[in-house]
N, C-alpha and C positions, 0 to 999 in steps of 0.2 A: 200630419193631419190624420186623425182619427178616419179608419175605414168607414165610409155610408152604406148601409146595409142594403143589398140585394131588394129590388120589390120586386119580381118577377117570380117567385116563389108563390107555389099554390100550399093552403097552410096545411096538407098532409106529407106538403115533402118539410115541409119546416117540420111539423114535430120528429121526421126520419131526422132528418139532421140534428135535431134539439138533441139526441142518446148520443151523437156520435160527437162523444168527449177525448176523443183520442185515446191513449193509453196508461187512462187509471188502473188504477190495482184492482183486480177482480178479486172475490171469495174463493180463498184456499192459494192465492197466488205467493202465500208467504210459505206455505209445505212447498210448492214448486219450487221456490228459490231456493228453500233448504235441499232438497233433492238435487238440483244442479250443480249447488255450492259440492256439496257428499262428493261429485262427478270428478272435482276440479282437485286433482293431487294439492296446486300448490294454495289453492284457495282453503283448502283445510288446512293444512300447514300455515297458512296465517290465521285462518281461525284461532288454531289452535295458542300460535304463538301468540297473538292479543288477548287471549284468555290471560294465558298467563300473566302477563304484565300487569292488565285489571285486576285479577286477581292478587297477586304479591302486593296490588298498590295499595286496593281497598283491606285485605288480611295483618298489613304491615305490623300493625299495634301486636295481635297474636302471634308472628311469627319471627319476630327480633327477639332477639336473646338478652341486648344490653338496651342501656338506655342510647339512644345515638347522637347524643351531645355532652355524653356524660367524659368527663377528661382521665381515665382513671390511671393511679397510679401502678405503674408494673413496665411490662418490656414493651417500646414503643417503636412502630415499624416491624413487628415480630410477624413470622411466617405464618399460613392457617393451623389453625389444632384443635382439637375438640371444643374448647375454651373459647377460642376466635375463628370462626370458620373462614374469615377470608385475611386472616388476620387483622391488624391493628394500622390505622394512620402514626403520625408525628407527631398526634398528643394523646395517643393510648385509646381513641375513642375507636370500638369494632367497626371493622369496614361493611362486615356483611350487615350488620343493623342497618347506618348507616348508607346502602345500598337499596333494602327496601325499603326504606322511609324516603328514599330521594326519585324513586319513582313519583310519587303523588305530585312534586313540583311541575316537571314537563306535562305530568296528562292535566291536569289542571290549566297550564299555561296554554296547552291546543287546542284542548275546548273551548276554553273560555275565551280565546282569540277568535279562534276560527267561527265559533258559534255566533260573536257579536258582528264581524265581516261578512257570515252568511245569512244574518238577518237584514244589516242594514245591506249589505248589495243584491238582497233580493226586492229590498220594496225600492230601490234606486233603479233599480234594473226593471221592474214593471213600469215604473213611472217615463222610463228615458222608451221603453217597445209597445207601450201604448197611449203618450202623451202627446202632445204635439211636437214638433218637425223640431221649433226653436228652444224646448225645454231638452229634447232629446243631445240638440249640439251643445248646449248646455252642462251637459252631465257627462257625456262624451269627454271633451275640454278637461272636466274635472279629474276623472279617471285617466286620461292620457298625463296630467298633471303631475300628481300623485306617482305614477309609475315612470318618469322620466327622472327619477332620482335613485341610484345606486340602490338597495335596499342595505345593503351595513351601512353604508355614509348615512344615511337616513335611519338608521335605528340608533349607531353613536350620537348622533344629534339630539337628536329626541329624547334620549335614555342619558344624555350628558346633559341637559338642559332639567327633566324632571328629577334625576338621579336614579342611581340604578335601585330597582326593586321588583316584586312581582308585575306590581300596577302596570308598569313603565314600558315592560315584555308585552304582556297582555295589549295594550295600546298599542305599540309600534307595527306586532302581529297582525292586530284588525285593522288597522289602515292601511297596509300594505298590501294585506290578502284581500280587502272590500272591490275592489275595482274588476280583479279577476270574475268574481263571482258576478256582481254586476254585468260584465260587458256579456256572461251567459244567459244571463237571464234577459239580457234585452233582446240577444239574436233570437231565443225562443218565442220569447213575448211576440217579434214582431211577424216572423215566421204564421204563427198560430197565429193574429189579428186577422190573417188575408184570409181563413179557413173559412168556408162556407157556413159551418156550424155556426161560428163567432155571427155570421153576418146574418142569418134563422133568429140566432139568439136577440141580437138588435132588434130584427122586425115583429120580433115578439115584443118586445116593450123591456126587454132586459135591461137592466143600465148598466153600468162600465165595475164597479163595482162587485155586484152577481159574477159578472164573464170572468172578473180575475178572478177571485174567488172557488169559483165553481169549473171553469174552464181551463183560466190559463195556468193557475198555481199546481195543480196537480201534476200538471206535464213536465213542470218545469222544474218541479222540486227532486225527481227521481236524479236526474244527470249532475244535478247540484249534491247531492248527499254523496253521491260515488266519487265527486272531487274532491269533497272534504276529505274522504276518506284516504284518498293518494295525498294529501296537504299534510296530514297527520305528523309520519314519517322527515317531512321537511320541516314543520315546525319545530318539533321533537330535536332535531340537529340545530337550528336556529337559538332554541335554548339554552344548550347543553354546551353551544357555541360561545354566548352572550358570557355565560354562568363561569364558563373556562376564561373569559377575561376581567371576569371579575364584575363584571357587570348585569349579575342577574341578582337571588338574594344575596339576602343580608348574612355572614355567619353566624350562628351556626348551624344553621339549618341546613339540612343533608340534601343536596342535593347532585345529580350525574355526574353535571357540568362541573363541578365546585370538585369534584372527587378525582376527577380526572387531570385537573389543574394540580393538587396535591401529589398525581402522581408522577406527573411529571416533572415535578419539583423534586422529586423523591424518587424517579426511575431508578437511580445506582443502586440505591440501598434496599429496593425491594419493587420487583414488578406487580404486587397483587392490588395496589392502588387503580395500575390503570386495568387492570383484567375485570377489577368489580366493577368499577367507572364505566369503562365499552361496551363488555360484554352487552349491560342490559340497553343501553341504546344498539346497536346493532341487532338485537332481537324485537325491540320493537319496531323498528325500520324496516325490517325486515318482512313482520308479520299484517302490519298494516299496508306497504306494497304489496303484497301477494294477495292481501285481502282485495285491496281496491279495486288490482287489474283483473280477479276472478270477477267481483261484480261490475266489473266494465264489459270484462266480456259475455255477461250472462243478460245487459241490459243494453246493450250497443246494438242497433239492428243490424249492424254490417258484420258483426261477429257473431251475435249469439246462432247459437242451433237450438233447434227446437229439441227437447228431448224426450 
């Protein structure tokens, strides 16, 4: 049941309470974060490291030397050399091309996952923390639903049933990461409904609408972006995962996963398949966890310090 708004308020302590929206973003609090992030050894260190990765993903076109589907005739599985700097797969095509044109698959596959799970389990997740009781157990239900299924068993399913493709990852990603995001945004939502503010703002004439909007989304969006940002890294291996069984794209499109399969197919004959293939997932793993738990710690009130 929707909370009933306070009448015992005298209306100058309502409009004190009306400003007191919790903890939006103040003017200049983005130079703050930047100054704290500066603070944080390893939080720069994934800065940095996610730089790169955006960066090699978006510059790909300018900084590949071959075409990275192109089969070319010459020495195949060959070591790196001026020519092939990470050398060649087992059909002549360069691995290092083929490395940075295989980043855009995964960041692609985590945003676009993550971004449609954090859309739809935010407005699921307002609807179940400030809905009524029986729509709430409702949604609940669905979410415990959903996550009471293995997540590979339930991604081979899904992705064995549409076939494997971009689409297929993308889909299985956001309905599996939706629930998560969800069940935060309701503990928030519902948290913040009981706040006296919420209850000022009703006896104002506010409708339900305005409060989320204006009240509750702000609060709730800050802890939601900083999960994303730790989910990154596990989608990014979920892919990469998928791709290594054959089950992400199509070939020949360059992809981590797909590179890595190759190399293992091909360990004897030459390690540089799986060293281009890892390397760059374990740096971007690497740099988006360090990223995320800096801005966990800089936005968690139980950790952060003021600076």
């Amino acid at each position: 049941m929707i909370l009933e708004p306070a009448r015992n308020f005298s209306m100058a302590s309502l409009e004190a309470l009306r400003g007191e929206t919790g903890p939006e973003l103040a003017p200049g609090s983005f130079r703050k974060t930047v100054r704290q992030l500066r603070k944080n050894r390893l939080g720069v260190l994934g800065a940095a490291l996610v730089a790169i990765v955006f960066a090699s993903a978006i510059f790909a076109p300018i900084i590949i030397t071959h075409d990275p589907t192109r089969i070319m005739v010459g020495p195949r599985l060959a070591d790196p050399s001026l020519l092939f700097l990470l050398g060649t797969d087992q059909l002549g095509r360069d691995t290092f091309s083929r490395v940075m044109m295989g980043g855009r698959v995964p960041l692609l596959v985590a945003f676009a996952s993550l971004g449609s799970s954090l859309a739809a389990g935010l407005v699921l997740g307002l609807i179940a923390g400030f809905g009524p009781r029986w729509l709430d157990n409702l949604l609940l239900l669905l979410f415990d639903t959903i996550r009471s299924f293995p997540g590979i068993i339930f991604a081979l399913a899904i992705i064995g049933l549409l076939g494997p493709s971009l689409a297929s990852m993308i889909f299985v990603i956001a309905i599996t990461s939706m629930p998560i995001y969800a069940r935060v945004v309701r503990t928030q939502t519902e948290a913040l409904r009981n706040s006296e503010y919420i209850a000022a703002e009703r006896t104002l004439g506010a409708g339900t609408m305005r409060i989320l909007a204006v009240h509750v989304l702000p609060n709730v969006i800050g802890p939601l972006l900083i999960l994303v940002s730790m989910d990154v890294p596990a989608v990014i291996a979920v892919e990469a995962g998928l791709s290594f069984l054959g089950l992400g794209v199509r070939p020949p499109t360059p992809d981590w996963g797909a590179i890595l399969n190759d190399g293992y197919n091909y360990i004897q004959q030459t390690p540089w398949l799986v060293v281009g293939g890892g390397i760059p997932i374990v740096l971007a793993t690497l740099g988006f966890t360090f990223l995320g738990e800096a801005l966990r710690d800089m936005f968690d009130p139980k950790l952060r310090k003021d600076l």
